[in-house]
C-alpha positions in Angstrom: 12.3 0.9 24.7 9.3 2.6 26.2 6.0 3.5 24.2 6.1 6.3 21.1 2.4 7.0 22.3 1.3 9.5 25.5 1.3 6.0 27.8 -2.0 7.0 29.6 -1.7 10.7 29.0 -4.1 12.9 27.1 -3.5 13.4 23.9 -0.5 15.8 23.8 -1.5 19.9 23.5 2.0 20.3 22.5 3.6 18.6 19.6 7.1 18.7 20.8 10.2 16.7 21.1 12.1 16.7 24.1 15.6 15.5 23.4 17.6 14.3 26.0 21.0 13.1 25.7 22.5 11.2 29.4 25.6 9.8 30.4 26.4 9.0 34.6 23.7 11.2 35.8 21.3 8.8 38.1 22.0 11.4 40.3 20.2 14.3 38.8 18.0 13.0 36.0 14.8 11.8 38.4 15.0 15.9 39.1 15.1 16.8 35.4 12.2 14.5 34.0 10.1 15.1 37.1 10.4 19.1 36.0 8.6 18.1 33.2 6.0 16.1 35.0 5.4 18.9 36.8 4.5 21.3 33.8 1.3 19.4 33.5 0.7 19.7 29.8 0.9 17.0 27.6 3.8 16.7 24.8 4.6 14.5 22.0 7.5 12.3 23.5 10.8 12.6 25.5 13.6 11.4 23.6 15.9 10.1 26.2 19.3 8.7 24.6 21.2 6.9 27.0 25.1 7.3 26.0 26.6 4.4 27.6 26.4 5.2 30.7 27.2 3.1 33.7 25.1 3.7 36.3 21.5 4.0 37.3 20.8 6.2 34.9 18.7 4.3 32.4 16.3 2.3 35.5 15.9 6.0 36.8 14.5 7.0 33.2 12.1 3.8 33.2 10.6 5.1 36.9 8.5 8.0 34.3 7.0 5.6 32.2 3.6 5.5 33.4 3.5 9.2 33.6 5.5 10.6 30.8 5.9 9.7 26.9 9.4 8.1 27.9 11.2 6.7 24.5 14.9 5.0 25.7 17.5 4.8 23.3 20.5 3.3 24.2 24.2 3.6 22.4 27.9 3.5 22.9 29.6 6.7 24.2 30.1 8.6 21.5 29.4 12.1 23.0 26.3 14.3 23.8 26.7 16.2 20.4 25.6 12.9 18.5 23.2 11.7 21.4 21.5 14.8 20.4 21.7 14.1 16.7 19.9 10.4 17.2 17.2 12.1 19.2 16.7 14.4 15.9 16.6 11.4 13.6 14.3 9.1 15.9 11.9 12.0 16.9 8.7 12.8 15.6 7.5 16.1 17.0 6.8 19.5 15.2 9.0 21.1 17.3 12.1 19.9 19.3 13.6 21.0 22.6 17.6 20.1 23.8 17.0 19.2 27.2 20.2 18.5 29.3 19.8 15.4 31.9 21.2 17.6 35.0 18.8 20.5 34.7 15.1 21.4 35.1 12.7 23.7 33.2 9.9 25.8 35.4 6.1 24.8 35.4 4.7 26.9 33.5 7.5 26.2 30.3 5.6 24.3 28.0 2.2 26.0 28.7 3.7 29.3 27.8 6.0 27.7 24.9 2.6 26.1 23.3 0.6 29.7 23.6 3.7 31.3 22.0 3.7 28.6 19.0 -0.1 29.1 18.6 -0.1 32.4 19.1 2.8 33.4 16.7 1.7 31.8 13.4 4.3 28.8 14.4 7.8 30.5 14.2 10.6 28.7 13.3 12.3 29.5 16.7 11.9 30.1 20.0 14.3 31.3 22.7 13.8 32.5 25.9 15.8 33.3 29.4 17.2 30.9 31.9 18.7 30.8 34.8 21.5 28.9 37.0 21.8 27.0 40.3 24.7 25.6 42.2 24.0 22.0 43.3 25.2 21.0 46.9 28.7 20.0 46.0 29.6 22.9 43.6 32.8 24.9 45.2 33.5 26.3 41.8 33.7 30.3 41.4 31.9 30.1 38.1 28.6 31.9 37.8 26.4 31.6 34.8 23.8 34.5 33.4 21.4 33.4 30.5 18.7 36.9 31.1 17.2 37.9 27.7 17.6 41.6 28.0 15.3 42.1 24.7 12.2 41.2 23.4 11.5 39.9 19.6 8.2 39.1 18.3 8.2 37.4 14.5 11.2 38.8 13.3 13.7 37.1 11.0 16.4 34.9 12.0 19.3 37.6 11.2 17.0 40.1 12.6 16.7 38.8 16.1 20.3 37.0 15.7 21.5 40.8 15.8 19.2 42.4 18.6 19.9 39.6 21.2 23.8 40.0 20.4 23.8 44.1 20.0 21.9 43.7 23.6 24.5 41.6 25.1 21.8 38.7 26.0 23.2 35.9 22.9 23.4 32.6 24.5 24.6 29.2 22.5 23.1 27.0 24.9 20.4 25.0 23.1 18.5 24.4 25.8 17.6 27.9 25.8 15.8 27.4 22.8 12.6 25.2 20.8 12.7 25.1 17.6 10.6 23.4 14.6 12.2 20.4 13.2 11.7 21.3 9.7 13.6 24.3 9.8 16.4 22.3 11.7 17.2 20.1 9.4 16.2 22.3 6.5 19.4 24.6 7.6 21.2 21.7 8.0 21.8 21.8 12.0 23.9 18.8 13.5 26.0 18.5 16.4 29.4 17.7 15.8 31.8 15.5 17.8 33.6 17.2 20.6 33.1 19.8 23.4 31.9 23.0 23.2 29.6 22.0 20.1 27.0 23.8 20.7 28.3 27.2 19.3 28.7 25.6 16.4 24.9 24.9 14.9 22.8 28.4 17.0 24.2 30.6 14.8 23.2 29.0 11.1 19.8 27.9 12.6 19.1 31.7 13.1 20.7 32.6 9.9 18.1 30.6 7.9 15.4 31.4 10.2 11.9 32.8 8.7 10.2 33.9 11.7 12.0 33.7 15.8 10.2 34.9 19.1 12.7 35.9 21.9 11.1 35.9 25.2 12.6 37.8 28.4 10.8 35.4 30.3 12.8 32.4 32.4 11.9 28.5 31.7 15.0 27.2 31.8 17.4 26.4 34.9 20.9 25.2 34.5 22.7 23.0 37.5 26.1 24.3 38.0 28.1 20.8 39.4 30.6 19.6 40.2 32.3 16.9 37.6 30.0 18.5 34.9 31.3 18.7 31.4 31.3 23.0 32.5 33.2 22.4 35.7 35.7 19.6 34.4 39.3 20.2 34.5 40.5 21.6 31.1 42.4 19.3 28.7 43.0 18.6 25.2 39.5 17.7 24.1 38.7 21.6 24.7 41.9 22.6 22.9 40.4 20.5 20.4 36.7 21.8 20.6 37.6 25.9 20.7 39.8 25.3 17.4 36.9 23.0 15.6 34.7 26.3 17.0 37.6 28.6 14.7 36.7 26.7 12.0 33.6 26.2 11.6 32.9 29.7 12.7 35.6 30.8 9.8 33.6 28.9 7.0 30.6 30.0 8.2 31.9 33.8 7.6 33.0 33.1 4.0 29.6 32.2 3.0 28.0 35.1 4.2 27.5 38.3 1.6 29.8 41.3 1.6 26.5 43.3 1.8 25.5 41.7 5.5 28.3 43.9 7.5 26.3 43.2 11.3 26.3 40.0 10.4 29.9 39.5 9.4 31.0 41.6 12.2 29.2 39.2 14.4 30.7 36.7 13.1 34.0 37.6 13.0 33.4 38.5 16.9 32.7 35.4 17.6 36.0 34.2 15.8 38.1 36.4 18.2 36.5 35.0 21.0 37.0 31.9 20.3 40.5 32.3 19.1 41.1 33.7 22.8 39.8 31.1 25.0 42.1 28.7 22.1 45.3 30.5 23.2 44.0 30.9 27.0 44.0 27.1 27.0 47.3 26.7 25.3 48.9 28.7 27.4 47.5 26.7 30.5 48.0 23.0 28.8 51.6 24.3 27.4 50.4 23.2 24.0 51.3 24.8 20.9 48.5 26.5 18.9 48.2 25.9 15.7 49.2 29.2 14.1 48.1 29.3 10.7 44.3 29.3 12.4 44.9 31.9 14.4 46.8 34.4 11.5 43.6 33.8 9.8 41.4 34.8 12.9 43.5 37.7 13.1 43.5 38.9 9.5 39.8 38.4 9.4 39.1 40.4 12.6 41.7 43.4 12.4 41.8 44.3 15.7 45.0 45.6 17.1 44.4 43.8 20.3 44.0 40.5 19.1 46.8 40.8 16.4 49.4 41.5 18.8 48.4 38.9 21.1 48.3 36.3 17.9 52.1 38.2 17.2 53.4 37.5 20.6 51.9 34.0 20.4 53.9 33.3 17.1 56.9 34.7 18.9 56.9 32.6 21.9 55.9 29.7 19.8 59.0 30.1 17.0 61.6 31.0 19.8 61.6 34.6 18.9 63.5 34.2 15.4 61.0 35.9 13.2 62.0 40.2 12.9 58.8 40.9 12.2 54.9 40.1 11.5 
């Protein structure tokens, strides 16, 4: 549904996909498109894929027809990690932007994001600050940061993956970030099933990455809700999602060269931390961890800390009958 062309806009001054994946959120999406109304530049399209949802969601998406290059896809629930990966396939943009349905980027976002592209030899990736805001209803104590505390002009991928993590300003959210199709899917990027996916495809599109801009400024501003997939009450689908994050964060640190230390250091950083929120939610859920994963975690880390937490796990978990570990 709706029109691949600019419907009645100038031609577009920014080739770029917006990719939208939405599910129950007639609520908040009038808020999110208008944002991009409101930028007042034109772009290639906005990708909308509607996941099933069972609302208002989809007539609020047809009310920016006449005033935005609105394309509505529409498919059974299957998740926002592969609503995102039909937006990639159906898209046609040079560039692509992972737009959640609940937030809103600033005015000036996709002037500024077209003068970086054209002033920056077309990098490869973009990323920039955001910031949050709590919606009416939100009671929870969670409070969300996403300041770039460095600057990067043109460096490489591993370059700038380093400075933004070594600066303690490294965000997985993709919606922090444009970046040109062609690199994405010539590094292979693809959501997969599950929560928490997004850790799992930032990192390798910086690894391959020729040339990425990181910009201090903000352009992005996250809704913190109530009933949001962030908010939710924990369960086994993010028991599920931190140990998919341990392994796919695992294989990609055996592919990476002996010679790259910062980046295998990162990497296995990134393991810990995820094998810590794993056994945080096990503990909460009384589930048992799978202990194999985290022994590997914990062998390829070799940090006293974590080890003993992994050993205390295994003894809790076994009934305290091994001696030793």
């Amino acid at each position: 549904m709706g029109n691949p062309e600019n419907n009645g806009m100038s031609e577009p001054r920014l080739d770029l996909s917006v990719i939208m994946p939405c599910y129950n959120v007639d609520a908040y999406i009038h808020e999110a498109l208008a944002s991009l109304v409101a930028a007042e530049v034109g772009l290639r399209e906005v990708i909308v894929v509607d996941d099933g949802s069972e609302d208002d969601t989809v007539s609020r998406v047809l009310e920016f027809e006449s005033v935005l290059p609105i394309r509505l896809f529409r498919q059974k629930n299957q998740g926002a990690g592969q609503a995102r990966n039909r937006g990639v396939l159906e898209s046609s943009g040079e560039y692509l932007y992972f737009f959640d349905s609940d937030d809103r980027v600033t005015n000036n976002f996709l002037r500024d994001i077209s003068e970086l592209i054209e002033s920056n030899c077309r990098p490869d990736v973009i990323a920039f600050s955001g910031q949050a805001f709590a919606d009416g209803d939100y009671g929870h104590s969670l409070k969300l940061d996403y300041q770039r505390h460095v600057g990067v002009g043109g460096a490489a991928g591993e370059a700038a993956l380093k400075a933004m993590v070594y600066s303690n300003c490294f965000y997985a959210q993709p919606c922090l970030y444009v970046v040109k199709k062609a690199h994405w899917l010539g590094a292979s990027c693809s959501f997969p099933d599950g929560i928490n996916e997004d850790e799992d495809v930032i990192v390798p599109m910086f690894l391959k990455a020729e040339s990425v801009i990181v910009s201090r400024h903000i352009y992005f501003e996250r809704r913190l809700r109530s009933g949001s997939t962030m908010t939710a009450l924990k369960n086994l689908r993010h028991i599920h999602g931190r140990e998919k994050n341990i392994r796919i964060s695992l294989a990609q640190l055996s592919t990476i060269a002996s010679n790259k230390r910062d980046i295998r250091k990162i990497l296995r950083k990134r393991c810990e931390m995820f094998a810590n929120a794993y056994m945080d939610l096990a503990e909460d859920l009384g589930v048992r961890p799978k202990l194999i994963l985290l022994v590997r975690v914990a062998w390829r880390r070799r940090n006293r800390v974590l080890a003993r937490r992994v050993r205390q796990q295994i003894w809790r978990t076994l009934g305290g009958k091994l001696n030793a570990w």
